[in-house]
N, C-alpha and C positions, 0 to 999 in steps of 0.2 A: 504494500500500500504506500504509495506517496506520502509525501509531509504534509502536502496540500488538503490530502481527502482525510486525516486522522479527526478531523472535527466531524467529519460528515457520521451518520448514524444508519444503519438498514434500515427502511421502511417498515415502519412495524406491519404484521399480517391482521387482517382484521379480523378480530373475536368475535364472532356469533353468539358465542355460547354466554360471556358477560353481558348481551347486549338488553336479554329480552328474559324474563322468569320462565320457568318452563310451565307450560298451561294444563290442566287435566287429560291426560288423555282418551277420557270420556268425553272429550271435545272436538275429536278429531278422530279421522278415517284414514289407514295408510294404506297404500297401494292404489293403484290407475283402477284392476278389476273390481274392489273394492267401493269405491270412487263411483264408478258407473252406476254401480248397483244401487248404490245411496241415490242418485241421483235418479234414477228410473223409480226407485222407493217413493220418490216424493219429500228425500230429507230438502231441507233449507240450508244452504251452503252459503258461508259467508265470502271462503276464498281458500283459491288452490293455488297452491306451489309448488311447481314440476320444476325435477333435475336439469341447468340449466343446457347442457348438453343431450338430454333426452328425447331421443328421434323417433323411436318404436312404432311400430304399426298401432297399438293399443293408445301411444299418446294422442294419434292423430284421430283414432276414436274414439279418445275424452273429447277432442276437440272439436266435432264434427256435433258431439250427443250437447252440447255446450251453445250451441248456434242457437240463437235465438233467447236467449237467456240471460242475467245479466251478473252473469257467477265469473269474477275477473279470475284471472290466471298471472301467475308472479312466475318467470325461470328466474330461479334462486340459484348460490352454488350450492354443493352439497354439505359443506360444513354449514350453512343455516340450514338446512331440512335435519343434520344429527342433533342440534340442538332442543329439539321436540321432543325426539324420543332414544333411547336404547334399542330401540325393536328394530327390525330391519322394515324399512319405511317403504323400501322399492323406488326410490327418486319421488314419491308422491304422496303429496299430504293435501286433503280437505280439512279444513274448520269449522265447526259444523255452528250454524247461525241458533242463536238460542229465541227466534222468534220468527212470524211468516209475513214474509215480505208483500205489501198488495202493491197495485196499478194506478196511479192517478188516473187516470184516464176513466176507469172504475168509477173512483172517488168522485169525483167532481159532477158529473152529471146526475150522481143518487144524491150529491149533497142539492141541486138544484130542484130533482123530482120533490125533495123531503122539504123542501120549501126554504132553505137555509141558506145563508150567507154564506161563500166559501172565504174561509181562511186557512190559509199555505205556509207553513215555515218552511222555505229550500237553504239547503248549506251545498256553499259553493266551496268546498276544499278543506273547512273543517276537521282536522288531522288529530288534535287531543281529546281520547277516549274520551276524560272527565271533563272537557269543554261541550263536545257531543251529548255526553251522558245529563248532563246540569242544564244544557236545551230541550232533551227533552223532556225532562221533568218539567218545566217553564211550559212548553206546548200543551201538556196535559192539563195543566193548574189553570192556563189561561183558555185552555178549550181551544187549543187548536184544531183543525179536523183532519189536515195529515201533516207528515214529513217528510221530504224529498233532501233523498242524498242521491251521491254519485257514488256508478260502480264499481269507479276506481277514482283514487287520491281523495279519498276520507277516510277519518275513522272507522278501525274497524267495530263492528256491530257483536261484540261478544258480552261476555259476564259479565266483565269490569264496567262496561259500557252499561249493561242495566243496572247493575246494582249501583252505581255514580244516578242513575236517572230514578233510584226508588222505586223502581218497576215500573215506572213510568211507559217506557219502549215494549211493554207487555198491553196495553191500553191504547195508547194511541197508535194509526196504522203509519207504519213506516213505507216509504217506497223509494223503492233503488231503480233507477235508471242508468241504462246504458250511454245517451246522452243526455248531457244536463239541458244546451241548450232548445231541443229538438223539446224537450218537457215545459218551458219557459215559453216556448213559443205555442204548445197546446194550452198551457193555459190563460196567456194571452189570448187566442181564439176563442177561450171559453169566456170571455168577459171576463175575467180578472186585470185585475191593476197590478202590475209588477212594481215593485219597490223596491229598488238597493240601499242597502247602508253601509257608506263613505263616510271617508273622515274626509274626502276630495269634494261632497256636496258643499252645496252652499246654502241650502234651502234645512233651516232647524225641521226636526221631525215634529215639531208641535205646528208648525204651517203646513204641513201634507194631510190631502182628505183621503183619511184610512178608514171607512165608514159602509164603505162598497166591500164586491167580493175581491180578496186581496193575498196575493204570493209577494210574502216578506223575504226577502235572499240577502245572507249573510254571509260572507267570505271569509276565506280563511285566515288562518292568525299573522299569518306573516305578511300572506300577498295580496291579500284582501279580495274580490271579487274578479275573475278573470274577464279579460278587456270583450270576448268576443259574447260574453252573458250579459255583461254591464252595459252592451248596445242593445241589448232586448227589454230593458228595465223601461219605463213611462214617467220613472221618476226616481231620482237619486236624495239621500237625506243622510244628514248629520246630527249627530248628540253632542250641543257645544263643550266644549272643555274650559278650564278654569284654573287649572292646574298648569303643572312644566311635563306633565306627561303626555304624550300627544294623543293617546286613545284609550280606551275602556276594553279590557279582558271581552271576546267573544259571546260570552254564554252572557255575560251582563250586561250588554248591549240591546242583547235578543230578547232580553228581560226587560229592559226601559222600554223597548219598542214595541213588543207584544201587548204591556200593560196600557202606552197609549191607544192601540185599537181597543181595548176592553175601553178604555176613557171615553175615547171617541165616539163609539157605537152606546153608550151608554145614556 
């Protein structure tokens, strides 16, 4: 080694196994045939993680029985699939969703047949279990009538997440979309008011008429609401600040603004 490189250091290898607790695994399904069968059973899958080199004939019949559904798929390397289990996994692990996912699409026109206001909480990226979990506990309390995530880059939907939500995600119907914006845009057709919340609006949320039927969309913690969903919105709002912090924690945001629709419509 040079004199030059004795400062330099190897690249450390990244640890899986410190990264994440190991989850029950009464939670989870290993193997592809396995997999299948769940999934032709009618279980609820939150998410799959296939060996990221895994080619097999049988992957491309997970993926094929997967079409049309909106159950994401992760290629992991294999040292994150060992850190699940002891068992031999076979490159393939399901998550099994601790609740049943419905349809907006469903949703919205029974909420009309029943004579009712639709009210929508959408998370746009939403990634902290216990930020997820503390919203929808808020949706239930404030009688939301669903909740729309994305099938992939949220939170995931497991134990931690309901029990953060007090069983909440057990009550109110959750719905997972394949895409976010293609969901935003049906319920813009359904006469709903889309509403984003920025800390970029300029308009306080106590001036927005939240009164009508209304999809409230909340972004995520770091990047806030993605540009091509934030052009489908009818109106952007803000929660002034007062402080030297620039924004309010996710879940308590969705809380200030959920509560002004119950104010509003009141």
């Amino acid at each position: 080694m040079l004199p030059s490189e004795w400062h330099k250091k190897p690249a450390a290898k990244k640890d899986y196994t410190a990264q994440t607790r190991r989850l029950p695994e009464k939670d989870m399904i290993f193997g592809i045939r396995a997999i299948m069968e769940a999934i032709d059973a009618g279980r609820e899958i939150d998410k799959i993680l296939l060996r990221r080199d895994m080619g097999s004939d049988l992957a491309r019949q997970l993926y094929a029985k997967l079409q049309g559904t909106t159950v994401p798929v992760q290629r992991v390397p294999q040292e994150k699939l060992n850190r699940f289990t002891d068992k031999n996994h076979q490159g393939a692990i399901a998550f099994i969703a601790p609740i049943t996912f419905q349809r907006i699409e469903d949703i919205v026109p029974a909420l009309y047949e029943a004579g009712r206001v639709p009210f929508v909480v959408v998370l746009d990226g939403v990634t902290d279990v216990r930020n997820f979990g503390a919203i929808a506990r808020t949706c239930e309390c404030a009688g939301v009538d669903a909740l729309v995530i994305p099938a992939r880059g949220g939170a995931a939907v497991n134990a931690d997440a309901v029990k953060t939500s007090a069983g909440a995600l057990h009550s109110i119907p959750v719905c997972r979309t394949e895409n976010l914006a293609n969901s935003l845009q049906f319920l813009a057709d359904s006469g709903l008011k889309i509403v984003a919340a920025t800390e970029k609006a300029e308009q306080p949320y106590t001036q927005c008429e939240l009164t009508g039927p209304l999809a409230l969309v909340m972004g995520a913690e770091d990047t806030g609401i993605a540009p091509e969903n934030l052009r489908l919105c009818h109106a952007q709002v803000q929660i002034p600040m007062f402080g030297t912090i620039a924004s309010l924690n996710v879940s308590v945001s969705a809380g200030i603004l959920m509560y002004e629709v119950i104010r509003q419509r009141s």
